[in-house]
N, C-alpha and C positions, 0 to 999 in steps of 0.2 A: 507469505505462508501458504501452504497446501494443504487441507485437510478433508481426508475422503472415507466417504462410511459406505459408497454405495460398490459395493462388490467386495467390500469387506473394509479395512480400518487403516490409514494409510495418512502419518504426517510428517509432514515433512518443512525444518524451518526455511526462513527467506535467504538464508546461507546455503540453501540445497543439502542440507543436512537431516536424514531421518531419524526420527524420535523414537524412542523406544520405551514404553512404559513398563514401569518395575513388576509390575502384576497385571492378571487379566483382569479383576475386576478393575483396579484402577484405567485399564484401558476402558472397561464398561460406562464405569463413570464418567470418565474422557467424554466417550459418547454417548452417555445419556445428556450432557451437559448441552453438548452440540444439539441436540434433535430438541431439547428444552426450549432452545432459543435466547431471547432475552428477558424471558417471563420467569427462569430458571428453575429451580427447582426447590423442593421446601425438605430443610436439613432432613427432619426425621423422616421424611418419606424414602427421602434414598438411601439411608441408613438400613432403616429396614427392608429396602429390595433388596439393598447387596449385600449383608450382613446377619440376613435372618434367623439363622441358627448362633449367633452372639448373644447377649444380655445388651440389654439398653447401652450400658456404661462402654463396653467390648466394642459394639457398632461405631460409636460416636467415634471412641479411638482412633478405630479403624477409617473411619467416616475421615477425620484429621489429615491421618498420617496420609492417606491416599491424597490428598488435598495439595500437603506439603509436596509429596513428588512430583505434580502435575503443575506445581509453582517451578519449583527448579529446571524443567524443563523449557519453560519458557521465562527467562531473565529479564526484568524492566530497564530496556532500553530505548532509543527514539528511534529503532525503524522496525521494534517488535511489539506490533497490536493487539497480541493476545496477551491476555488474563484471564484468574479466576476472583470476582470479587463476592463481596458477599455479606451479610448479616444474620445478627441472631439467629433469625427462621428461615433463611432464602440464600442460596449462592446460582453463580450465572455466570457465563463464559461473556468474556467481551472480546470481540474480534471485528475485524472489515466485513463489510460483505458480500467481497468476492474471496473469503480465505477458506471456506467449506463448499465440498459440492453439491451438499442437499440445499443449503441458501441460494446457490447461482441455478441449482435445477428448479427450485421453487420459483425462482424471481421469473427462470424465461419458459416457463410452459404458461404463463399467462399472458405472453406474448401473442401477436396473431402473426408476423412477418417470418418467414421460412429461415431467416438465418438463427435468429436467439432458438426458436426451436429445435435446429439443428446441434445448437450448442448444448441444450440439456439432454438431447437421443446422444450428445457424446460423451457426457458427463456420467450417462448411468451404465454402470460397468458392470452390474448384476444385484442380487439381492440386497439388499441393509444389511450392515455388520454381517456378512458372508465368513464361513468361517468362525462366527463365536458362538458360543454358547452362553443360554442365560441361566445364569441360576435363581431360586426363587419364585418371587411376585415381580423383576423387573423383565421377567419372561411376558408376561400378562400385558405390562405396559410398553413393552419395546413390539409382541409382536404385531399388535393393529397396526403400527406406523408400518413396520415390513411388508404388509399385505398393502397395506395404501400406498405407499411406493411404487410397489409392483402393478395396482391399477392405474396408478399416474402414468407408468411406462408405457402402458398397453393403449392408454388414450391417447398420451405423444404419439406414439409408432401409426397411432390411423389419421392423427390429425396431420403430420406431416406427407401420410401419403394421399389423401385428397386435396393438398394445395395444388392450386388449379395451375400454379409455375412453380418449378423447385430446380435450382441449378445442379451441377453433378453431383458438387460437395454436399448439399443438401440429401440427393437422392440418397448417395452412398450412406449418412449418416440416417438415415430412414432405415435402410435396410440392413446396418448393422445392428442396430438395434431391435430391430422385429428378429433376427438370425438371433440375438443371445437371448429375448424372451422366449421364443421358440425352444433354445436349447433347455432352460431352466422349467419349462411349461410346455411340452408337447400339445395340451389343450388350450394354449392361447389365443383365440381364435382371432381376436381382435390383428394379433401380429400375424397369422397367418395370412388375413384380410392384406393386410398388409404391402405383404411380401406378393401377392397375386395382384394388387395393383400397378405395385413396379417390373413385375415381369411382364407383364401386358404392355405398361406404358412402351417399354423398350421392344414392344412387338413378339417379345419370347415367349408364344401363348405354350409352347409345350412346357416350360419352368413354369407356367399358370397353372396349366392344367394338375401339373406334377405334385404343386404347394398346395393344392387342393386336394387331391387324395391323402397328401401328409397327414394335412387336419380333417381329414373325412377316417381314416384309420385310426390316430389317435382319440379322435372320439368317440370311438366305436367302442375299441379296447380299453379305455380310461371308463368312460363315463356311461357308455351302452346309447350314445344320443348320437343324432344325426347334425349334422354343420348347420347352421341358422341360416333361416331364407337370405340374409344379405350376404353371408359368405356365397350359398348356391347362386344368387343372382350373378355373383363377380365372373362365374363360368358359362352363363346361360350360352352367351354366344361364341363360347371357342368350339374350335371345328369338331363336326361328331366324331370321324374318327378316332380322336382321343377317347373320349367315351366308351367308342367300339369297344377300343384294346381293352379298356376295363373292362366293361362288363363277360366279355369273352372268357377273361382274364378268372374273372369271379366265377363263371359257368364251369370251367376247364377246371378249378380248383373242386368246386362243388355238388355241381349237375352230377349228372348220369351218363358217364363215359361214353362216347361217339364211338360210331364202328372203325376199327381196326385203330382206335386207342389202347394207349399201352393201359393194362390192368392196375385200377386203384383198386387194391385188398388191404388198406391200411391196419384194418380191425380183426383181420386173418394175418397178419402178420405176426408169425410171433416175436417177441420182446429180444430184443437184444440186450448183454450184460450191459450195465450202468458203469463208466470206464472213469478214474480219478481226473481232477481236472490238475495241471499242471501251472504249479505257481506263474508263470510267466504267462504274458496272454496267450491266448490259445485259437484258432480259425480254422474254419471247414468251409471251401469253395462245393457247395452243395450241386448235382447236376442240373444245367438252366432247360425251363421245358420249353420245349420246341412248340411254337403254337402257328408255325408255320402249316398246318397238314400235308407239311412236304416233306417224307421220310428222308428224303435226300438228303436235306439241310440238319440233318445228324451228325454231319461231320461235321459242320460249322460249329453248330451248338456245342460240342465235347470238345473242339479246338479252343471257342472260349475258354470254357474252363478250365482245356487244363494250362490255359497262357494266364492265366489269374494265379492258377496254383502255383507255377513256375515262380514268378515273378514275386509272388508273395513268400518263395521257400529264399529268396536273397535277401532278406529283413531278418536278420541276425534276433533281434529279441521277440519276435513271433516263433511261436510253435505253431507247425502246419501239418496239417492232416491229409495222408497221402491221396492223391488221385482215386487210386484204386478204391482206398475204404469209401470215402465218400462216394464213391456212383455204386455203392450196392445201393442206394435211395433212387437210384434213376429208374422211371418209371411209375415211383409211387407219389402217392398226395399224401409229402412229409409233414407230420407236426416237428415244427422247428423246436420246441423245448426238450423233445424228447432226441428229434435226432442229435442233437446238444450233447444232452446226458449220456446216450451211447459212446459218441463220438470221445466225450469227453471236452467239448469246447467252451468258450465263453462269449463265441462272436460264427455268426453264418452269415455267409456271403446265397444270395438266392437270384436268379433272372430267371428270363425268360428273352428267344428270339424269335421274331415275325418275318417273312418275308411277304413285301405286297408288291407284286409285279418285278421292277427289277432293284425296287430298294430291300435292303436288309436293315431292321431295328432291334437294338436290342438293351434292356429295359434291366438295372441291377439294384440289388439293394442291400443293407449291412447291418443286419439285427442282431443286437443282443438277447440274449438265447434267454436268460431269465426271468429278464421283464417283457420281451416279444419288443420292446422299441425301436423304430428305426430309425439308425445314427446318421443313415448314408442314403441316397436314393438317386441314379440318373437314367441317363437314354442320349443313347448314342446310333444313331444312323449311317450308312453307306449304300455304295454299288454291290450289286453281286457279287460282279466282275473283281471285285476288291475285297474277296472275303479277308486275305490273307493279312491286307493291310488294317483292315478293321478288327481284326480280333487283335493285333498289335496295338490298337489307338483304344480301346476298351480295355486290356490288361492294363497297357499304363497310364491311363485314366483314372479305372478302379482304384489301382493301388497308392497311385499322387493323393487321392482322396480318402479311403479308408485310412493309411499312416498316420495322416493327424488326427483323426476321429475317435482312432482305437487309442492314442496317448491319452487323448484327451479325456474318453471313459476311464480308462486307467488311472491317472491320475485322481478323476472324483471317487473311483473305489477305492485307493490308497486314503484319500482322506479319509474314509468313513472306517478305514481301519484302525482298530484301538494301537496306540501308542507300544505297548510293552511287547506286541506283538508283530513287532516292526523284522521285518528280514531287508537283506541287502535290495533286493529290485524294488521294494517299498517306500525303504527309504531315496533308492534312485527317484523314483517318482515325485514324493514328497519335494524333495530337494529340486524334478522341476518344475513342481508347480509353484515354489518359490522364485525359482528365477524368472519364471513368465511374469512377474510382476514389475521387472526390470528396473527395480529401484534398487540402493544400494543396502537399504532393510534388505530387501529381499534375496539380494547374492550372499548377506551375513547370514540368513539364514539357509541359501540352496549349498555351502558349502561345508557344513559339518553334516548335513546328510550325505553328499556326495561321498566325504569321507569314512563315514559310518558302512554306506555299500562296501567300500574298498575295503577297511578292515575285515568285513565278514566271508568279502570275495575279492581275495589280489588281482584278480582275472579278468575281474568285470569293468570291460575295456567302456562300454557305455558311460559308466560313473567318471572313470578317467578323464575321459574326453569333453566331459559335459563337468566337469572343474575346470580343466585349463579353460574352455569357454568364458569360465566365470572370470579367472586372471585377465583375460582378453577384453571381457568387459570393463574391467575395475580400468585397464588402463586405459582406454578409451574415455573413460568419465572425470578421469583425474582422482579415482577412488586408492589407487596405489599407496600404502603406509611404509613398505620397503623395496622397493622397486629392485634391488639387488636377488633380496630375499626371493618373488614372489615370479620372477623374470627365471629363476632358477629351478624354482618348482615348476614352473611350466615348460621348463625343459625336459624336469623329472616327467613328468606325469605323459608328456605327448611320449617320449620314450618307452613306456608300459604298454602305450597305446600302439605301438608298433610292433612289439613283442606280441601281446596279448590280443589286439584289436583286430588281427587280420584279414576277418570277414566280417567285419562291422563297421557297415559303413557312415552313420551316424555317426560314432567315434574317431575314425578319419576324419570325415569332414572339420569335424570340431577342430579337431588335434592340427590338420591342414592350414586351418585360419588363426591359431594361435599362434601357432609356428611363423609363420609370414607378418604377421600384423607384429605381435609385440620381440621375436626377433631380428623381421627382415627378411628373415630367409626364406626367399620367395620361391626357390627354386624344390627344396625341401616340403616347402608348406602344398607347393602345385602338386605337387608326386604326391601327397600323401591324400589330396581332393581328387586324383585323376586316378587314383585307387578304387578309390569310394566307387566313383562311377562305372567303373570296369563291373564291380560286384553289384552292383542297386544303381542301374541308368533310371530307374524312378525316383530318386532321393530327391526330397527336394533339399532337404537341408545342404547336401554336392553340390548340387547346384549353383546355390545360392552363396556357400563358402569358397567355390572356384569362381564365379563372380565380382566378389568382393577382391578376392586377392587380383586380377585381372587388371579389376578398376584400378587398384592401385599401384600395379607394379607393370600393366602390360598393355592388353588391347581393349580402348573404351568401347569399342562395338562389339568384339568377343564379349565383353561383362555382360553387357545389356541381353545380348543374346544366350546368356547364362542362367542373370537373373530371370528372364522374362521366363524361359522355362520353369524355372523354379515355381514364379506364382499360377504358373499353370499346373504345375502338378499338383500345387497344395493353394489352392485361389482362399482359403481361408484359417493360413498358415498363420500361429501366434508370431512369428516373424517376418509378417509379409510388410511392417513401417521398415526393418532393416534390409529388405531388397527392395526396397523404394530409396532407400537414403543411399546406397553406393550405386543405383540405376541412375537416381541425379546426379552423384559424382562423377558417375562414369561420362553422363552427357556435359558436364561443367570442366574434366578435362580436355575433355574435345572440342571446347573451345563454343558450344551448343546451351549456353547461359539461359536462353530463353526458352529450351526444353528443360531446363533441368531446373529450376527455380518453383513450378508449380509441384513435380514430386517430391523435391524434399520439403515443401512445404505439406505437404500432403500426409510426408512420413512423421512430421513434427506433429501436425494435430492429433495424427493416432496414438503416438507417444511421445507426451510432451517435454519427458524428460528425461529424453534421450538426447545427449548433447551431441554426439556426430551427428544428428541427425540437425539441431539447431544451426550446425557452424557448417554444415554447405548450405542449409538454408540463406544463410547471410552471406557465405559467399557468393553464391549464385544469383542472387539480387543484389549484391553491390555489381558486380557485374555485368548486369544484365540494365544497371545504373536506376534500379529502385531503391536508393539507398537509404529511404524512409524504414521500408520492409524490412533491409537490412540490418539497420541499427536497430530496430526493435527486438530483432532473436539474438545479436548479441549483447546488447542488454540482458535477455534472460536467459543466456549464456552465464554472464557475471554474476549472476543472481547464483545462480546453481552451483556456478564453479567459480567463487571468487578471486582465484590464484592464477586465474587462467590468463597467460598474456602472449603474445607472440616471439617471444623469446623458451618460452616452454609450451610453445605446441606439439613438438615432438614429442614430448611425453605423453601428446594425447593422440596422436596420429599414428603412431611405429614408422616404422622407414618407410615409407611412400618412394614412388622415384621422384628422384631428385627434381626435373623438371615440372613435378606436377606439384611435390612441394613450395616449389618455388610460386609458384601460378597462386595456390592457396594462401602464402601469405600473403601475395600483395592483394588478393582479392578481401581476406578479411582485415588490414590495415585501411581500407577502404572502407570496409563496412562500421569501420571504429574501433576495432580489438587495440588496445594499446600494446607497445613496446614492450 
């Protein structure tokens, strides 16, 4: 059994099969049961949380009936642990306890050894019950634990990064975790700390310095406080020049304009109209200010930008704001909410470039115009002599990195949109932030969003592309109910996708990797990824979809050299376990067992149930002749997918070439998959 409450509400039984409760308060109830424990809870107290606007008699009913369906769900058999028992006054969930994640997070943060702690910085996937709402008094009592969770978090994320040894897997699981409190808490300082210890550790004092003004801004703008002596101690001794650039930074913003600077008249300025913002995201590469005192390096600095602008007008579902309107700002000390609201946008892109002797630096970042947050922030250095090539490695840098950023804002504004007022791109979002969930809940629910865009917009090659994705998925997992049926719809749908998709290459991509994976046709599916790249050479998702088909159908070092750009365009891409799992395949076809067994193990722990990603893991260490390793991930293989045998791996594979097929089976008959 699987049951997870930390980034929202997530069960699933020991058949791999996800649960789906009849109502939300019953799901409430579900987890109020859980977070209870085994001390449980007392009848009329949760009656009346969940039920408060009832009559005594109506609650209890209610109280019942909920009871009853969260029996039926789990059936009394001998290899299923859960129950709800209970008496007169008291009812209480009985389970293992390793079958919730708040129980296994609870048990190893009072651990001292670097690995159980790593396992609960991997267990916490973001807030308590994320995504629900409470109604009532069980508001009252659900929210302390969600705030004490979240200080749990923030205590794991520092105690794992002052262990005085911490292996990779360790490190990485430190800094994943301080990255999504950070996300959820701009003013977490604790995880900011954090994140400035393993930049350091690894020597990257300028990612030190960086994370430090993160959490030196947000607490500015949040809270009007300055970072706490232990955070300013973590930078005392990075080199001053970082420092410089800031404070310089701060002057050039604010001081009293230097001789033969361009003129700040902010406040003389007059007001420009307030321009509508358009449904679709929206972006202004704002002009980056030259802090070089070297008027020459104006050409550099507006070549930047407008290789940012370029590069971001080939991202089909951005609205970009032309070259031109944006640099009427060039020159002044812009307020970004305002220049926002002129422009019309809901995201600004801002830098600044230095030259110091014969290096060029140049220093960006990606604020949302509303709240002033910033979603994005780097720096990126070269030669002079290479202006050309550096504003090439800065555009597509920027934009590998803003793509998923801006989704990923997007996405939390769709959620915070009311339901009835749901339009097609909304629901596109909706539907993917369900499938980021990568469970088979989760595609039942990314696919009647998907479908809802479509009926409102036939057009909307995005939603197309990112359903056949979903059929890609299903058969990958052994989720398939008509394999005739649903093989055929994803003929239909990449079909629209060619018609309608043409400059979207996001939707190629998708369409490319369904096409190949669950037809075969690899030939079809490449053209349709080698599209993609033609229109958006920064795509990671291209990337990554010409990768995978590669791995399977062509050259294992072209994949690898696919994906790997992939995770550099987007280093913290919600798909970056699936360009780890066909990066392993790709080295596990090439005959490379002992490179390829640590990354799909790698890609398994990030998402643990994701079954490709389980079944090279076993390949790759029967293999590589760990066949302990081996038989333990298909073991939970069989757990998830109990139909699953080598006689129908092809249902979960699509036509692979034949010789690599061949290679996988006998590699997981090794590992124990049966006949």
């Amino acid at each position: 059994m699987h049951i997870a409450l930390l980034g929202g509400i997530e069960v699933v039984s020991s058949g791999g099969q996800s649960l789906h409760f009849a109502t939300r308060k019953t799901s409430l109830l579900f987890a109020a049961l859980v977070l209870a424990g085994p001390k449980g809870l007392r009848r009329e107290r949760v009656a009346a949380m969940l039920w408060a606007d009832s009559g005594d008699q109506q609650a209890r009913n209610s109280l019942r009936q909920a009871l009853v369906d969260i029996r039926r769900l789990f059936p009394p058999t001998d290899d299923e642990a859960i129950r709800v028992e209970g008496n007169a006054h008291t009812i209480w969930l009985a389970a293992n306890a390793d079958e919730a994640d708040i129980w296994m997070f609870d048990r190893n943060i009072l651990a001292s050894d670097g690995a159980s702690l790593a396992t609960a910085a991997n267990l916490y996937r973001g807030d308590l019950l994320d995504g629900l709402s409470f109604p009532g008094e069980i508001d009252e009592w659900l929210a302390p634990l969600r705030a004490n969770y979240a200080r749990k978090a923030l205590d794991l994320a520092e105690r794992l990064s002052l262990l005085p040894e911490t292996d990779a897997s360790e490190e990485m699981a430190c800094e994943r975790l301080a990255e999504r409190l950070v996300a959820l808490d701009p003013c977490a300082e604790q995880a900011h700390r954090a994140l400035i210890r393993i930049f350091r550790r690894r020597g990257k004092t300028n990612d030190a310095f960086r994370q430090f003004l993160a959490c030196e801004e947000a607490l500015k703008r949040e809270l009007g406080v300055a970072p706490e002596e232990a955070t300013q101690a973590l930078v005392e001794r990075i080199e001053a020049p970082e420092a410089k650039d800031r404070h310089e930074h701060a002057s050039s913003s604010s001081g009293p304009p230097k001789a033969g600077a361009p003129r700040r008249e902010t406040e003389a300025e007059p007001a420009r109209p307030v321009v509508s913002i358009p449904d679709k995201p929206s972006i202004a590469v704002l002009p980056f200010q030259n802090m070089s005192g070297d008027a020459e390096q104006d050409y550099f600095t507006d070549g930047v930008v407008e290789e940012i602008t370029t590069a971001l007008s080939h991202v089909s579902w951005l609205f970009v704001i032309a070259r031109n309107s944006a640099f009427a700002y060039k020159g002044q000390a812009v307020d970004i909410k305002r220049a926002a609201r002129e422009l019309g946008v809901r995201y600004v892109v801002e830098g600044s470039v230095r030259k110091a002797g014969s290096r060029l630096r140049v220093a960006g970042q990606l604020i949302e115009a509303a709240t002033g947050a910033s979603l994005w922030a780097d720096r990126f250095e070269g030669n002079v002599a290479d202006v050309f090539e550096l504003q090439d490695l800065v555009a597509s840098s920027v934009i590998g990195a803003i793509s998923p950023r801006l989704e990923q804002a997007e996405i939390a504004r769709a959620k915070r949109k009311p339901t009835e007022s749901l339009d097609a791109y909304d629901n596109y979002l909706r539907g993917m932030a369900s499938l980021y969930r990568w469970t088979r809940a989760g595609l039942e629910e990314a696919l009647p969003h998907f479908y809802k865009a479509i009926e409102l917009d036939p057009d909307f090659a995005a939603a197309q592309g990112a359903a056949a994705w979903c059929y890609f998925w299903r058969m990958a997992n052994g989720w398939m109910t008509d394999r005739q049926k649903e093989t055929a719809e994803v003929s239909r749908l990449v079909g629209n996708v060619t018609i309608a998709g043409q400059d979207d290459a996001v939707a190629l991509a998708f369409s490319g990797l369904a096409l190949g994976y669950v037809f075969g046709d690899y030939e079809a599916g490449s053209a349709l990824t080698d599209r993609a790249l033609v229109l958006n050479p920064n795509c990671a998702a291209a990337w990554s979809a010409s990768g995978c088909l590669k791995a399977c159908h062509d050259d294992p070092d072209i994949a690898i050299e696919h994906l790997s750009r992939a995770r550099r365009l987007s280093p913290l891409d919600p798909l970056t376990f699936f360009m780890q799992c066909f990066t392993a395949f790709a080295h596990f076809v090439a005959g490379r067992y002992d490179a390829a067994w640590p990354i799909a193990e790698a890609a398994s722990r990030a998402q643990p149930y994701y079954l490709t990603g389980l079944r090279v893991a076993a390949a790759s260490n029967a293999m590589a002749g760990r066949l302990d390793a081996a038989s333990k991930h298909i073991a939970l293989s069989l757990q998830l997918d109990p139909e699953l045998t080598l006689s129908n791996l092809r249902h979960r594979v699509g036509q692979i070439r034949p010789a690599y097929f061949v290679r996988y089976v006998e590699a997981l008959r090794l590992a124990g998959l049966p006949d």
